[in-house]
Backbone and ligand atoms as CSV (ligand in chain L), in Angstrom:
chain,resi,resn,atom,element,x,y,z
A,1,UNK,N,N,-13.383,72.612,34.353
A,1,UNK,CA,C,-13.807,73.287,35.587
A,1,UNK,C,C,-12.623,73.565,36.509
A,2,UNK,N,N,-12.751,74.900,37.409
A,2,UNK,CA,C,-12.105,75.051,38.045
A,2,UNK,C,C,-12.052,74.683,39.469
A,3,UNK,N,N,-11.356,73.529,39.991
A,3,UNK,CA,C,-11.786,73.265,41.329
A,3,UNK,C,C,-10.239,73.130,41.630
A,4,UNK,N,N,-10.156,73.402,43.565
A,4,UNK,CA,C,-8.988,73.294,44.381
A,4,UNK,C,C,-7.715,72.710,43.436
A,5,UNK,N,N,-8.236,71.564,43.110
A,5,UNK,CA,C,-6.796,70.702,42.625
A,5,UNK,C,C,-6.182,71.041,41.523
A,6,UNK,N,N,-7.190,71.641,40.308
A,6,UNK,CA,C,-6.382,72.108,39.198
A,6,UNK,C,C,-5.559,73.127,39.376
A,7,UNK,N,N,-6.440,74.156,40.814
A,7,UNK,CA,C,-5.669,75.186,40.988
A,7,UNK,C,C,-4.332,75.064,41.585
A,8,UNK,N,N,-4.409,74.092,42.567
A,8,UNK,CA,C,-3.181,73.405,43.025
A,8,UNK,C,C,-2.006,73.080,42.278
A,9,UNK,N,N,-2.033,72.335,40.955
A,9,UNK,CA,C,-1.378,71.323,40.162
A,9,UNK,C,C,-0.933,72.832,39.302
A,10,UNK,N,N,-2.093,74.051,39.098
A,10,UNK,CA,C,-1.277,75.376,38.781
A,10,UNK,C,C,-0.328,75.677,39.206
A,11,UNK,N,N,-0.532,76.271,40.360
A,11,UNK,CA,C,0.432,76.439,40.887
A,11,UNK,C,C,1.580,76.101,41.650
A,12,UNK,N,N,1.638,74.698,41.649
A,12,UNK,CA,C,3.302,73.705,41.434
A,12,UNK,C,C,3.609,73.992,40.696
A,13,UNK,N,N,3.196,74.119,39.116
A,13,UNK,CA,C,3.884,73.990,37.944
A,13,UNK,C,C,4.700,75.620,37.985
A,14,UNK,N,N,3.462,76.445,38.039
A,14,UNK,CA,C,4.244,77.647,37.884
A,14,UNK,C,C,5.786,77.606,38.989
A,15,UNK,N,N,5.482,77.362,40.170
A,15,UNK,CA,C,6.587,77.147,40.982
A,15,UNK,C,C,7.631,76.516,40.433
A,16,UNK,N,N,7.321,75.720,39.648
A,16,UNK,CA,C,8.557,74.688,39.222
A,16,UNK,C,C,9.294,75.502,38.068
A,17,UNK,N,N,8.431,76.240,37.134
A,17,UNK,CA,C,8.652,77.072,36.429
A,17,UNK,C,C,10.480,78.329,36.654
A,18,UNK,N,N,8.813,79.143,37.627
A,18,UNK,CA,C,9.909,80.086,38.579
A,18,UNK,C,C,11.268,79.486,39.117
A,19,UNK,N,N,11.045,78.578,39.459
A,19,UNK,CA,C,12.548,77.604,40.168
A,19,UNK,C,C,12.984,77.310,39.014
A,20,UNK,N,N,13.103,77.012,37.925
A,20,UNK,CA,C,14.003,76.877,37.008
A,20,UNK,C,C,14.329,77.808,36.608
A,21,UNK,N,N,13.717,78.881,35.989
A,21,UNK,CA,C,14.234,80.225,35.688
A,21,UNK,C,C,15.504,80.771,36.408
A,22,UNK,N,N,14.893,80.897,37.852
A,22,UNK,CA,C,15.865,81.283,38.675
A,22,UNK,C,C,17.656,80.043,38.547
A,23,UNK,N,N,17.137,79.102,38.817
A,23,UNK,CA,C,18.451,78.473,38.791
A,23,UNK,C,C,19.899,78.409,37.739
A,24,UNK,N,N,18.921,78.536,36.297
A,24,UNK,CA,C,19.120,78.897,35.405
A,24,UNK,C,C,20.215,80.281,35.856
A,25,UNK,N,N,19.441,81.152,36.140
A,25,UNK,CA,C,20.061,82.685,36.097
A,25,UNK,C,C,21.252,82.462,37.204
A,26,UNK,N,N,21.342,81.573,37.849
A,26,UNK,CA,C,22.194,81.479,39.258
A,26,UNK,C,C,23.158,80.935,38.334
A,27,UNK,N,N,22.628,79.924,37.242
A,27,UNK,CA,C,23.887,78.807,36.510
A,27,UNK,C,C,25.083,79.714,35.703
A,28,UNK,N,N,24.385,81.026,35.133
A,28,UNK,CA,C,25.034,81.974,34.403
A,28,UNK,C,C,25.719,83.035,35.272
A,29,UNK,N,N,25.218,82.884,36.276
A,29,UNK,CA,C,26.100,84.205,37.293
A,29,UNK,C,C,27.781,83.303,37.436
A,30,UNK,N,N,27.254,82.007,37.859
A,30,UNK,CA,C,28.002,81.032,38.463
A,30,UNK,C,C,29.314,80.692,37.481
A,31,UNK,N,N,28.940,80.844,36.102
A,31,UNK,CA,C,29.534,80.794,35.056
A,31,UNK,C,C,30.554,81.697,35.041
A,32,UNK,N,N,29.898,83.342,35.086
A,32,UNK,CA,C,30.726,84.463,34.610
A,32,UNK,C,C,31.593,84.487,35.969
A,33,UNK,N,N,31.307,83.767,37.279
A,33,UNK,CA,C,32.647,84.451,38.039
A,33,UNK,C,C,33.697,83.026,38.053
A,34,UNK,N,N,33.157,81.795,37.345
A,34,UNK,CA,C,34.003,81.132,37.352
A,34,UNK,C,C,35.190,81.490,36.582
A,35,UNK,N,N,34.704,82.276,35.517
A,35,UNK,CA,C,36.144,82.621,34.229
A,35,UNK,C,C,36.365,83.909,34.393
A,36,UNK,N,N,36.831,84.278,35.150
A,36,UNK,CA,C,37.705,86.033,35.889
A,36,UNK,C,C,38.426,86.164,34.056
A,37,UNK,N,N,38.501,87.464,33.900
A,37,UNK,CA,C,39.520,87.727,33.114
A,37,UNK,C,C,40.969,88.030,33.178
A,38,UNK,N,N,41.607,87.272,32.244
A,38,UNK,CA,C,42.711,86.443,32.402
A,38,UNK,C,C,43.675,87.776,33.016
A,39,UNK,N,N,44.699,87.573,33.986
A,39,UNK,CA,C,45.485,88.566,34.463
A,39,UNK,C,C,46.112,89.103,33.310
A,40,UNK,N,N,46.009,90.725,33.028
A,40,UNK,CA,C,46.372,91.374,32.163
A,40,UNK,C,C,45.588,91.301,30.952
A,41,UNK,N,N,44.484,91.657,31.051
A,41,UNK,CA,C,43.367,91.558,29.682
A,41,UNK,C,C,43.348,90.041,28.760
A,42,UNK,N,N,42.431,90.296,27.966
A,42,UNK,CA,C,41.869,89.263,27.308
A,42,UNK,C,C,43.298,88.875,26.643
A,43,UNK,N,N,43.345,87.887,25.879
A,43,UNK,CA,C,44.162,87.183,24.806
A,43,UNK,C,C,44.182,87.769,23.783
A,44,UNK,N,N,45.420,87.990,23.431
A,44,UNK,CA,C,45.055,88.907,21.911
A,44,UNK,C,C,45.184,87.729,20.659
A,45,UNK,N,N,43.959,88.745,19.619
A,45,UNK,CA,C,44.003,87.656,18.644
A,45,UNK,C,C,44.866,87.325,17.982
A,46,UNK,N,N,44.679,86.599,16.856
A,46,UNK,CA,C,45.983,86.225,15.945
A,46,UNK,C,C,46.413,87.075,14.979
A,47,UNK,N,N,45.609,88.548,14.754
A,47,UNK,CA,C,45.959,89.636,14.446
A,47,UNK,C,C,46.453,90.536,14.990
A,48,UNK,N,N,46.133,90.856,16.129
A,48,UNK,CA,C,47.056,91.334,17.238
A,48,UNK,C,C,48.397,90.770,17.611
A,49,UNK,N,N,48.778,89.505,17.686
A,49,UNK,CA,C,49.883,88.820,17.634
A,49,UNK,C,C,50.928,88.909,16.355
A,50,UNK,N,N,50.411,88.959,15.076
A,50,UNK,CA,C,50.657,88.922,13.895
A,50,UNK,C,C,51.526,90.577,14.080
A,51,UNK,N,N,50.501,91.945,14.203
A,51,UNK,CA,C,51.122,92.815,14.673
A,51,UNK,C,C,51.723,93.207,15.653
A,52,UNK,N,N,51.886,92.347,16.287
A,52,UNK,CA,C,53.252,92.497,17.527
A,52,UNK,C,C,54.439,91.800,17.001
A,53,UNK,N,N,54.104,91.123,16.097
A,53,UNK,CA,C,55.705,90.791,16.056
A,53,UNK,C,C,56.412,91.819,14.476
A,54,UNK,N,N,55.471,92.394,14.480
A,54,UNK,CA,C,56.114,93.241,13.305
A,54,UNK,C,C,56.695,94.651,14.155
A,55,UNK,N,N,55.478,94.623,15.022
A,55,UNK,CA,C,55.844,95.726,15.763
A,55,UNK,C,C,57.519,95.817,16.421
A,56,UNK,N,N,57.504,94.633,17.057
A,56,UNK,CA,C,58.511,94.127,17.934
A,56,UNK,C,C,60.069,94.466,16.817
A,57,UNK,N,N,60.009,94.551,15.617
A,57,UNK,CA,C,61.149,94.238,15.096
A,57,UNK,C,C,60.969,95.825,14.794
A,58,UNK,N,N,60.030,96.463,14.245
A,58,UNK,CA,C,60.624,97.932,13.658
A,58,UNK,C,C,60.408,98.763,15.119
A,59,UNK,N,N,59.975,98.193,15.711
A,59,UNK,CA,C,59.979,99.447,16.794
A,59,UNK,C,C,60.188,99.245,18.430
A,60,UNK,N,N,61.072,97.863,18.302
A,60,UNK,CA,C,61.488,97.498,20.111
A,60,UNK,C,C,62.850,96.902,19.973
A,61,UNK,N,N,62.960,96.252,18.366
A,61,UNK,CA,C,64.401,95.402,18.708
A,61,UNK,C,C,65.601,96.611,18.109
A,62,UNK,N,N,64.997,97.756,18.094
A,62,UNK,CA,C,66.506,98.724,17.880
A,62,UNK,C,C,67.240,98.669,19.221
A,63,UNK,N,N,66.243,98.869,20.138
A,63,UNK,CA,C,67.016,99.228,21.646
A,63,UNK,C,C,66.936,97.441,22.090
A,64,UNK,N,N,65.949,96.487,22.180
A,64,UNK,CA,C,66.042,95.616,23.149
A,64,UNK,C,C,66.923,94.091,22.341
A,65,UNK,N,N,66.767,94.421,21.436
A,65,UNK,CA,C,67.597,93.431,19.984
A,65,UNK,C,C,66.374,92.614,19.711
A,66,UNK,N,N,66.906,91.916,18.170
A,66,UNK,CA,C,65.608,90.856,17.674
A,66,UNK,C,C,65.121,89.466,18.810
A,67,UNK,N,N,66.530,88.866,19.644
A,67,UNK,CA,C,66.165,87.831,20.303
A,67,UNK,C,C,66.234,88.265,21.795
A,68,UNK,N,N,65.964,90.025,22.509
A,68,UNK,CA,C,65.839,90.337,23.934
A,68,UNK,C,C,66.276,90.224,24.523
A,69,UNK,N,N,68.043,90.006,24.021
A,69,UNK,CA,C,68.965,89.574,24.993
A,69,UNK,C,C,70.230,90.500,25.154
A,70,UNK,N,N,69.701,91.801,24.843
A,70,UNK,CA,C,70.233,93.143,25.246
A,70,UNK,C,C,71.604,92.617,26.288
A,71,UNK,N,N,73.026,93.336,25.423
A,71,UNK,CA,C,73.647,93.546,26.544
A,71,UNK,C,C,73.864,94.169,27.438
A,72,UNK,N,N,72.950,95.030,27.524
A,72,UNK,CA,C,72.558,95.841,28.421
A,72,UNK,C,C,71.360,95.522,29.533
A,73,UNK,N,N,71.912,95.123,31.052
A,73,UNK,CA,C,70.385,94.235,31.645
A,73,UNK,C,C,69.608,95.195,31.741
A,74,UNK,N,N,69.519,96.124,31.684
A,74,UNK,CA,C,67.905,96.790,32.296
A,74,UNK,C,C,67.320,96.417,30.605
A,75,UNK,N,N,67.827,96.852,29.809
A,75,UNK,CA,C,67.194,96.339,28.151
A,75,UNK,C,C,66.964,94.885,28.081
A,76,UNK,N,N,67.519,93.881,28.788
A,76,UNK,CA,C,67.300,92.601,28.839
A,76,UNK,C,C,66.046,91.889,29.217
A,77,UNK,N,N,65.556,90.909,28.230
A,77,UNK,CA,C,64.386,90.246,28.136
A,77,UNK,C,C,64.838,88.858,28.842
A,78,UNK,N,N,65.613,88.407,28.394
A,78,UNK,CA,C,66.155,87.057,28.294
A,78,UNK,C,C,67.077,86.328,29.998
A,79,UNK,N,N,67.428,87.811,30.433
A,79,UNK,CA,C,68.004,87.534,31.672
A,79,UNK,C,C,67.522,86.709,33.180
A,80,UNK,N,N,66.220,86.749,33.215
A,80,UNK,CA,C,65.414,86.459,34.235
A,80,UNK,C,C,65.206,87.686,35.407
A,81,UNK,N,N,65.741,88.669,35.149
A,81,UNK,CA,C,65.612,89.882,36.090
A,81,UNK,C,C,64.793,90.750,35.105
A,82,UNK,N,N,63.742,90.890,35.893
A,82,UNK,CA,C,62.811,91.988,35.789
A,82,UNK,C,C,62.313,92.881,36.851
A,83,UNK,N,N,63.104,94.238,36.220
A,83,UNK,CA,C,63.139,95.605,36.877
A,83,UNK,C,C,61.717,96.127,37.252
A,84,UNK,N,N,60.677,96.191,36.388
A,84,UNK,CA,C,59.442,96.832,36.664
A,84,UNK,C,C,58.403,95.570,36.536
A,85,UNK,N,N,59.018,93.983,36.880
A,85,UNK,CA,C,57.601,93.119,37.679
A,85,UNK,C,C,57.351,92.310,36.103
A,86,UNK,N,N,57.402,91.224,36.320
A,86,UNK,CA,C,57.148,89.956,34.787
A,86,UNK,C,C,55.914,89.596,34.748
A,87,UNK,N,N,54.856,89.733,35.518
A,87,UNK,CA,C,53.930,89.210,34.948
A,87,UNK,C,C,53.015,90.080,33.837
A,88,UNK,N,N,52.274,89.040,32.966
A,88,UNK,CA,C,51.552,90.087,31.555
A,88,UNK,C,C,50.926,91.534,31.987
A,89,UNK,N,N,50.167,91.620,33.382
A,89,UNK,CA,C,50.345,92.748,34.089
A,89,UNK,C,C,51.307,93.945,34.190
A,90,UNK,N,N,51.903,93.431,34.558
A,90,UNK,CA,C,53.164,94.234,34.934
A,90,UNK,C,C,53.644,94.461,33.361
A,91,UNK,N,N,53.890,93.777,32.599
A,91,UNK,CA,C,54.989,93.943,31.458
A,91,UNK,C,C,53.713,95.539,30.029
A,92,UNK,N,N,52.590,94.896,30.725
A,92,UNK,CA,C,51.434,95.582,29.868
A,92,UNK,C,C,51.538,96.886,30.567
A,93,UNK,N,N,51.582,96.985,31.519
A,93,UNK,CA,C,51.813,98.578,32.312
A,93,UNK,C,C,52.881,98.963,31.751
A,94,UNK,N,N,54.303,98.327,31.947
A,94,UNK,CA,C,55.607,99.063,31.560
A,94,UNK,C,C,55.412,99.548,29.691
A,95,UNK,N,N,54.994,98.930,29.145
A,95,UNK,CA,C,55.011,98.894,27.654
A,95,UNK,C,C,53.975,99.977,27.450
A,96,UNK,N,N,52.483,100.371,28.327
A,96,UNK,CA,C,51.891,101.057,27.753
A,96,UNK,C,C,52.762,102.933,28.330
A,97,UNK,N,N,52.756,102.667,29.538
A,97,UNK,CA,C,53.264,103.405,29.893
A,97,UNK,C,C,54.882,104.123,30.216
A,98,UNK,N,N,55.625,103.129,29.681
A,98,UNK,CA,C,57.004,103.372,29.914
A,98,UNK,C,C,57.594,103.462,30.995
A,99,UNK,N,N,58.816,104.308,31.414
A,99,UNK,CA,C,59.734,103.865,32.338
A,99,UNK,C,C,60.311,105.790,32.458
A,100,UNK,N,N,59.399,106.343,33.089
A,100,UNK,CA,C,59.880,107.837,33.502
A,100,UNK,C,C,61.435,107.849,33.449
A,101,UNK,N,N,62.441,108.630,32.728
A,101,UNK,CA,C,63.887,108.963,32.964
A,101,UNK,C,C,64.372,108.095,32.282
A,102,UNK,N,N,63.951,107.215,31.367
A,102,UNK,CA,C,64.681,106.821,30.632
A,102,UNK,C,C,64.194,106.504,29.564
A,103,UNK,N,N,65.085,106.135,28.420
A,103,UNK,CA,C,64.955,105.789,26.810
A,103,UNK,C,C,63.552,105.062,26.629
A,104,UNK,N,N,62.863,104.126,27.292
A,104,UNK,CA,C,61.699,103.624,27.330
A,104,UNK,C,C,60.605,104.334,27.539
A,105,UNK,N,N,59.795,104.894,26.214
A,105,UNK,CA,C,58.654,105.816,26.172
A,105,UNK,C,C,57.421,105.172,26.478
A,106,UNK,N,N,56.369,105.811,26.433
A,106,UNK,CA,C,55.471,105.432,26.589
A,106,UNK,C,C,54.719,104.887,25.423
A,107,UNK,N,N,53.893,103.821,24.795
A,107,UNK,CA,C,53.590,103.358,23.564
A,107,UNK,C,C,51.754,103.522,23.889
A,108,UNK,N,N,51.290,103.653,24.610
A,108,UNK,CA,C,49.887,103.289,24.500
A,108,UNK,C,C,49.431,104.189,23.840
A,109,UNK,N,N,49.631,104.894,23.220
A,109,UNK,CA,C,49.349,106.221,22.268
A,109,UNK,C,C,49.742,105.396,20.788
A,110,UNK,N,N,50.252,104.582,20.661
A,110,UNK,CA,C,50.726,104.220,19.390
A,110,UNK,C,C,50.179,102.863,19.132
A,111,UNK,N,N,49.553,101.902,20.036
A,111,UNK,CA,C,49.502,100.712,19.751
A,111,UNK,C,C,48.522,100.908,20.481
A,112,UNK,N,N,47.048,99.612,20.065
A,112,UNK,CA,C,45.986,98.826,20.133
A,112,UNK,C,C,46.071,98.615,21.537
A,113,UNK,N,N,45.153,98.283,22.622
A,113,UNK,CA,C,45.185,97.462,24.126
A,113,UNK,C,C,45.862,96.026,23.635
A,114,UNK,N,N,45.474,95.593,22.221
A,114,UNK,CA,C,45.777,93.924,21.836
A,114,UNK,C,C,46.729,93.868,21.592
A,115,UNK,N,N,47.542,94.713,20.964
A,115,UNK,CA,C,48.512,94.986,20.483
A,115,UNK,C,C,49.722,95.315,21.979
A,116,UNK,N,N,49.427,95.381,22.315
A,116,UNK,CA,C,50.258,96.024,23.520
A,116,UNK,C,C,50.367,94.324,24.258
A,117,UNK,N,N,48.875,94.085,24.965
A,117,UNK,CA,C,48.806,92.711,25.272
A,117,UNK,C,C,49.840,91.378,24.519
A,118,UNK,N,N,49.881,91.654,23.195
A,118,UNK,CA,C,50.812,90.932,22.937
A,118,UNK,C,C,51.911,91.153,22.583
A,119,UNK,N,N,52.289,92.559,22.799
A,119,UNK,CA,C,53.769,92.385,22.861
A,119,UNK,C,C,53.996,91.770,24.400
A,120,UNK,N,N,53.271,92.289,25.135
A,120,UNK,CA,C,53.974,91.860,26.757
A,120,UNK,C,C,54.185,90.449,26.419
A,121,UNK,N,N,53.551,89.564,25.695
A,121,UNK,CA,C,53.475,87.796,25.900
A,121,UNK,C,C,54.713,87.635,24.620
A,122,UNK,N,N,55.163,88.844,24.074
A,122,UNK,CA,C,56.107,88.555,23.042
A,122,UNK,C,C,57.319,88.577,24.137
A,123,UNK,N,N,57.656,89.649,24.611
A,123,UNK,CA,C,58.797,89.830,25.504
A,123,UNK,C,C,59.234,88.491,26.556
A,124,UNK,N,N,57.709,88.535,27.464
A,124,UNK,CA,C,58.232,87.304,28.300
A,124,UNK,C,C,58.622,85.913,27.463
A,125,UNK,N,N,58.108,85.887,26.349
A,125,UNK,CA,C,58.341,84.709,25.823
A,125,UNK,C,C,59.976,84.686,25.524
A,126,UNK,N,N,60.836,86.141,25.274
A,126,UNK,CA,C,62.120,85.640,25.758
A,126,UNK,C,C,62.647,84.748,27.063
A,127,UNK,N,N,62.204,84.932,28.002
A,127,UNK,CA,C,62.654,84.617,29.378
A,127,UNK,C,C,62.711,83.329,29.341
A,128,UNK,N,N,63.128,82.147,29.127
A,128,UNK,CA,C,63.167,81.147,29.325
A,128,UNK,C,C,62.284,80.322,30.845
A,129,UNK,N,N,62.405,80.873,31.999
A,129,UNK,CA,C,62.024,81.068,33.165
A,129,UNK,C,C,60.962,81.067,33.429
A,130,UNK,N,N,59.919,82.035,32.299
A,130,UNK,CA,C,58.640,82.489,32.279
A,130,UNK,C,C,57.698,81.215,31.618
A,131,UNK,N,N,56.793,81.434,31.968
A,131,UNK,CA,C,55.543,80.404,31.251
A,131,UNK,C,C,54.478,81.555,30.590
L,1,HEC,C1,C,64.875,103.900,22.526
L,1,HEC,C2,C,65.118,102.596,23.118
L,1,HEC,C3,C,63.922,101.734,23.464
L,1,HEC,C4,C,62.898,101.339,22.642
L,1,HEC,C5,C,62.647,101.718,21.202
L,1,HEC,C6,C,62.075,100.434,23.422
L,1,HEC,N1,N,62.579,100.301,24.677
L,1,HEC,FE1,FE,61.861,99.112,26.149
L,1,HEC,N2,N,63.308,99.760,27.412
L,1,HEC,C7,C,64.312,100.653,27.073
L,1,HEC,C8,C,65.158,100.880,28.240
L,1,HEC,C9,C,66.372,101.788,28.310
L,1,HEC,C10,C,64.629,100.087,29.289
L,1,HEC,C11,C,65.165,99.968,30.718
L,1,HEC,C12,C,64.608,101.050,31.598
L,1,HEC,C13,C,65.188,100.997,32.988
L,1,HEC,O1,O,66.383,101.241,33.135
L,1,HEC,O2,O,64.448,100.677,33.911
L,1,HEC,C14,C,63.473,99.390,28.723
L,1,HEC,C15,C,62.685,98.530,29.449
L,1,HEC,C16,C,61.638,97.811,28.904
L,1,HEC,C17,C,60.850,96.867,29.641
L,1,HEC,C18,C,60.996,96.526,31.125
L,1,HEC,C19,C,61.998,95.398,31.340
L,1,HEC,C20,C,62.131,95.011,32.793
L,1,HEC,O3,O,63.213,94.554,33.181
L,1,HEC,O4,O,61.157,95.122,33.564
L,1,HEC,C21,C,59.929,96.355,28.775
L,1,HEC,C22,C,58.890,95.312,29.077
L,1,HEC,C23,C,60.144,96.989,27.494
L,1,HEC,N3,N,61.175,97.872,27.597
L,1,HEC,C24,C,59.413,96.717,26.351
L,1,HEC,C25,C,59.566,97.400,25.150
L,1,HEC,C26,C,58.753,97.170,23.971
L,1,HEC,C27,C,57.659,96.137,23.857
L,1,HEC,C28,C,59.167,98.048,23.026
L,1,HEC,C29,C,58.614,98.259,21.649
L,1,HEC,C30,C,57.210,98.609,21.548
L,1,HEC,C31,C,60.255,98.811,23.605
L,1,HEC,N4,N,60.478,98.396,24.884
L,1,HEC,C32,C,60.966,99.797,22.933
L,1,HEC,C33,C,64.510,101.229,25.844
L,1,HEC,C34,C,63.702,101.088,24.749
């Protein structure tokens, strides 16, 4: 039978219901802005990495050398001076887009977003300086 109290003890439950649902959905919002994506795109995989360092040797260490320590500083990895900004940001802009007026073309036409992503973490990883 339906009397006051069952209807009552209904509708707590549903309430309790609804309130979990919701909190739930708050727990997952709460989630996605805790983990921002990482400055300068995701992590590239271990295939993307794999092809950056192949990349890096047939098609960056003619001009910047195999260990980035160009004697030439604007070509220099290894120096701790960076001309167009060191962070994976910055190094992912210069690499996709190059360096207007000079020998440094533009590559994002030739290489993957992942691929690009990890050359930037190939380069800084010359810098001693850098993390
Ligand atoms: C034909 C020669 C040449 C090739 C090939 C080349 N670069 Fe460069 N790169 C340069 C020159 C020259 C500069 C310096 C530009 C300037 O004077 O600002 C430079 C600058 C850079 C910089 C900026 C350094 C700084 O101090 O901010 C990065 C990063 C870079 N190159 C990455 C790469 C990567 C990665 C590749 C391979 C995909 C590559 N380059 C291939 C000539 C080259």
């Amino acid at each position: 039978m339906l009397n006051a109290r069952t209807v009552g003890a209904v509708c707590v439950a549903l309430v309790m219901i609804a309130g979990t649902g919701r909190s739930l959905v708050m727990a997952q919002a709460a989630k996605k802005k805790a983990a921002p994506k990482a400055a300068g795109g995701p992590a590239p995989t271990a295939e993307e990495v794999a092809s950056a360092e192949e990349i890096y040797k047939t098609k960056c260490a003619v001009c910047h050398t195999l260990e980035g320590n160009s004697p030439i500083p604007n070509m220099n990895f290894a120096d701790g001076a960076w001309l167009h900004g060191s962070t994976v940001k910055d190094v992912v802009n210069t690499i996709s887009n190059g360096i207007q007026g000079t020998a440094m073309m533009p590559f994002k036409t030739q290489f993957s977003e992942g691929e690009i992503a990890a050359l930037a973490r190939k380069v800084r990883s010359f810098d001693p300086k850098l993390k």
